[in-house]
C-alpha positions in Angstrom: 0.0 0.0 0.0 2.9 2.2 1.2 6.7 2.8 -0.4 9.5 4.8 1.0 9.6 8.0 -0.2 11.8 10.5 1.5 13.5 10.4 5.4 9.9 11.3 7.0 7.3 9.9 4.9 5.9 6.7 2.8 3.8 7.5 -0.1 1.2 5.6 -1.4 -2.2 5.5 -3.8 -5.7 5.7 -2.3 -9.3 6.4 -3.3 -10.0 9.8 -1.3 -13.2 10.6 -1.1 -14.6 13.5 1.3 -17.1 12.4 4.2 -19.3 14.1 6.8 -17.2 12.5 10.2 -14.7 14.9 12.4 -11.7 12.5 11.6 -10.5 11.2 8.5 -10.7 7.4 8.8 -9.9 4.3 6.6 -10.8 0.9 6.8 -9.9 -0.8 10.2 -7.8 -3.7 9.0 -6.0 -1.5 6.5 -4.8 0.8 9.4 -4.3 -2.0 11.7 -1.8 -3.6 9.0 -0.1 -0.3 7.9 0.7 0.1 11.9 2.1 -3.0 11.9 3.8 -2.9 9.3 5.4 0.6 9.0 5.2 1.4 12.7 5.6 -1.6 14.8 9.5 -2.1 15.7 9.0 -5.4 16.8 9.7 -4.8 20.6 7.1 -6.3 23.1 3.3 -5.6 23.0 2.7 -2.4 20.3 -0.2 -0.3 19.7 -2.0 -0.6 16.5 -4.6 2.1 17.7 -2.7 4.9 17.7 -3.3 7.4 14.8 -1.6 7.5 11.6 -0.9 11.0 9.9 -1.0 11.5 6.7 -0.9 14.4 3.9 -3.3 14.9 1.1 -2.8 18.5 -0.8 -1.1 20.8 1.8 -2.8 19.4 4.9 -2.1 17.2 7.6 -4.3 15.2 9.5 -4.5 12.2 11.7 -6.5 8.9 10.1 -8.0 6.3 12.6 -9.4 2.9 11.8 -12.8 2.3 10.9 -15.2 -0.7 9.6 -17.7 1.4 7.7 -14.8 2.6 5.1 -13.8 0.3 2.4 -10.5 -0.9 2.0 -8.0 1.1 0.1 -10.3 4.4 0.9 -9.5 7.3 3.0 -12.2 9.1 4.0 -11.5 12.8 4.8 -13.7 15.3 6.3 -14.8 17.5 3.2 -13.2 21.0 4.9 -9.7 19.5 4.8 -10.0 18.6 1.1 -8.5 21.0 -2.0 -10.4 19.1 -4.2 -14.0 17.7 -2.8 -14.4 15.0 -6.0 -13.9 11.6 -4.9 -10.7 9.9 -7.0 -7.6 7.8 -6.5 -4.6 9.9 -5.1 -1.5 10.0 -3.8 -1.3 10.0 -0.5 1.5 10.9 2.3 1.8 8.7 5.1 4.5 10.0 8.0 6.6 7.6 9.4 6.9 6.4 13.1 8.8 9.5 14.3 7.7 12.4 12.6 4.2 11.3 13.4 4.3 11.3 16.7 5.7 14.8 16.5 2.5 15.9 14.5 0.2 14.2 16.6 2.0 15.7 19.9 2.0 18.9 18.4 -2.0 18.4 17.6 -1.9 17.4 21.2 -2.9 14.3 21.0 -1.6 11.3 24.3 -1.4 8.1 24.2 -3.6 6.6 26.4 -1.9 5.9 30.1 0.0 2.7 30.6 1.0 2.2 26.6 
């Protein structure tokens, strides 16, 4: 779903299509896997919850999991679109580090005890 692209992001192809929710979300197994996958560093017991950030246009935003989306879609809320016509984009996704800086500086904090 995701490549290396430069030292702080992965970039990737999804259908983006606006929606009416607060938070853009994709499918719940797709996040799930891209946590694993790009996040995880294999120590001990990981969170798959935790946000991912990614850039579509100029905007950053974090994406959480969801079972009403379909796989390979990222649902954004309409206002943080450039473009509000649903179609297959590339898509920015930040890796481990630098998206924990964007969601700190968002202020979101991962849950106590994780």
């Amino acid at each position: 779903m995701f490549e290396q692209f430069s030292g702080g992001y992965y970039l990737g192809k999804l259908y983006v299509e606006p929606h009416d929710g607060e938070q853009a979300v994709i499918h719940r197994d797709d996040h799930e896997a891209v946590n694993e996958q790009l996040y995880a560093d294999g120590d001990g017991i990981e969170r798959l919850d935790a946000p991912l950030v990614m850039k579509v246009d100029n905007t950053h935003f974090p994406v959480h999991g969801d079972e009403g989306v379909p796989s390979g879609t990222l649902a954004v809320p309409a206002e943080l679109l450039d473009e509000a016509a649903p179609s297959q984009r590339e898509v920015l996704l930040a890796k481990a580090n630098r998206a924990m800086e964007l969601l700190r500086y968002s202020g979101w904090q991962p849950a106590a005890g994780t």
